[in-house]
C-alpha positions, 0 to 999 in steps of 0.5 A: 576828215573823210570827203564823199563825193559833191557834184563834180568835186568831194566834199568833207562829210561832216559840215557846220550848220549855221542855224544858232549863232543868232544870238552868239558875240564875234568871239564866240562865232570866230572860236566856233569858226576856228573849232571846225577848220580845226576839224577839218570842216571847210563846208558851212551851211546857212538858210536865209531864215535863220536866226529869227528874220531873214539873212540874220544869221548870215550876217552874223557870220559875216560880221564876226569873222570878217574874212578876207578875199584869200579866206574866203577861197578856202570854204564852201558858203551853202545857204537856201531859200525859198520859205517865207515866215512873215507870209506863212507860204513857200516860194520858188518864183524867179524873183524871190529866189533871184531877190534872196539870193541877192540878200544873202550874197550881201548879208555874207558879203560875199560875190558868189555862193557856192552852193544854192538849195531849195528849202522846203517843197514849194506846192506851187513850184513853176519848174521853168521859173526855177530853171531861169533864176538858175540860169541867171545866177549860174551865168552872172557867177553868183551861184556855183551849184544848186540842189534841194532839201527836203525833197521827195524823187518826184518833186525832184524829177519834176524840177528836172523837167526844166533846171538843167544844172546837176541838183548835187545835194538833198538836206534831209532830217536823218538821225540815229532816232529818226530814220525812216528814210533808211528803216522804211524800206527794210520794212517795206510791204509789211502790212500793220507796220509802222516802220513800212509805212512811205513818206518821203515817195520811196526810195529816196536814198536809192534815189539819189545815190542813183543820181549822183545827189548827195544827201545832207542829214539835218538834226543828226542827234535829234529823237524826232523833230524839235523833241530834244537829242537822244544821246544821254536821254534817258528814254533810250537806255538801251541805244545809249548803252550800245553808243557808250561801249562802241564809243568805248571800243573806238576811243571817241566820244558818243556823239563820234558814234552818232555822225559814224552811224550817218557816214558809214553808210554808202551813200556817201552822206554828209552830217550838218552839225547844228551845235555851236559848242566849239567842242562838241564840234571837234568830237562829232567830227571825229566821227567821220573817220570812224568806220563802223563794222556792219555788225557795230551798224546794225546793232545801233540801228535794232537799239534805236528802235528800228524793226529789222524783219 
């Protein structure tokens, strides 16, 4: 499996995100556990959302596997905080990040996490009570590192003000589909264009390959948001011809091709996996080690819709 840098350390660049296994048995967990240590995945990923009421699926993950002290040593646990669905509201108070925290160190049964991310912007955000509940966790060892998704470079500059840690990652939707964080900047300054319109407060990408944060692309085989995948959709005939003959060429699967598109480019990114078919699981993360030509990168990116001025 093929490692992009991670904070101070590297990290696979491909990672199993835990988001449905809410309703998965243990075995089926344990087999999709071991189909991505199989693959090389060592990373996995969990909100304190997920599964329907907080720190559920973390839980699952903890019941299921069991994993013993040694075990636990050989993975990175990434969770986040930060959205509150019985309240409709976003919160990054010192104590609901402290209190969730503590749920989901139980939940995982685990004595520290080591990756720790803000989930979606809070509007309300205090930087110095993020930067005390950072202190606080980094120096009672129950969080190893920190960073943000869904963040813009001026949210993120603005935590900066106070939370003196390296934030190492940004988790952003990013598909083959859904890219304006890419397709936006190519199109910049074109009046009348959809593509050049700015949504993420510009320059996202450059960003944080500026400031050494590792972006995590979410729903990697997603059309849009919630809209179902692209890979076989008959909506994109023309996307999906061009996946199958390169995934032909490189003797992989299509959904191989979809992860490569994400991790050859130079930022470094990471792709969070969302399926729990043990599988699909293999063959995206063979993706990894694809390397895609820059001709084979761009011909993806003018199929799946992208103007290219």
């Amino acid at each position: 499996m093929k490692t992009v840098p991670f904070g101070s350390t590297t990290a696979p660049a491909v990672i199993a995100g835990m988001m449905r296994i809410h309703d998965k048995d243990d075995a089926h967990v344990r087999t999709l556990y071991a189909a991505a240590r199989d693959a090389g995945i060592d990373f996995f990923d969990h909100a304190d959302i997920y599964g329907g009421s907080m720190h559920h699926c973390e839980a699952r993950f903890a019941d299921a596997l069991q994993l013993s002290a040694s075990e636990r040593d050989e993975i990175v646990l990434q969770t986040k905080c930060g959205i509150v669905p019985a309240q409709g509201m976003f919160d990054f108070s010192y104590e609901h990040i402290v209190g969730q925290v503590e749920g989901s160190l139980a939940a995982l049964r685990t004595d520290r996490l080591d990756v720790l991310l803000l989930h979606r912007p809070d509007i309300l955000v205090e930087p110095e009570e993020v930067a005390r509940a950072f202190d606080d966790l980094e120096a009672a060892g129950k969080v190893k590192a920190f960073g943000v998704s869904n963040h813009t470079p001026r949210q993120i500059d603005l935590l900066r003000t106070a939370v003196r840690q390296p934030l190492v990652a940004n988790q952003l939707q990013l598909s083959l589909t859904h890219a304006p964080l890419l397709a936006q900047p190519v199109a910049a300054n074109m009046a009348g264009h959809e593509q050049s319109v700015v949504r993420d407060g510009g320059g996202l990408v450059e960003y944080c390959r500026i400031n050494g944060i590792t972006i995590q692309a979410w729903s990697p085989f997603q059309d849009g948001f919630s809209h179902g995948v692209f890979l076989g959709n008959p909506e994109y005939p023309e996307l999906n011809a061009v996946i199958d003959r390169l995934a032909a060429a490189h003797s992989v699967t299509p959904i191989a091709i979809a992860t490569a598109w994400i991790t050859r480019h130079p930022a470094g990114m990471q792709v969070v996996l969302g399926t729990t078919t043990p599988q699909r699981v293999h063959d995206a993360a063979a993706g990894a080690d694809v390397v895609l030509t820059r001709p084979e990168w761009y011909e993806l990116f003018r199929a799946a819709g992208h103007l290219l001025p």
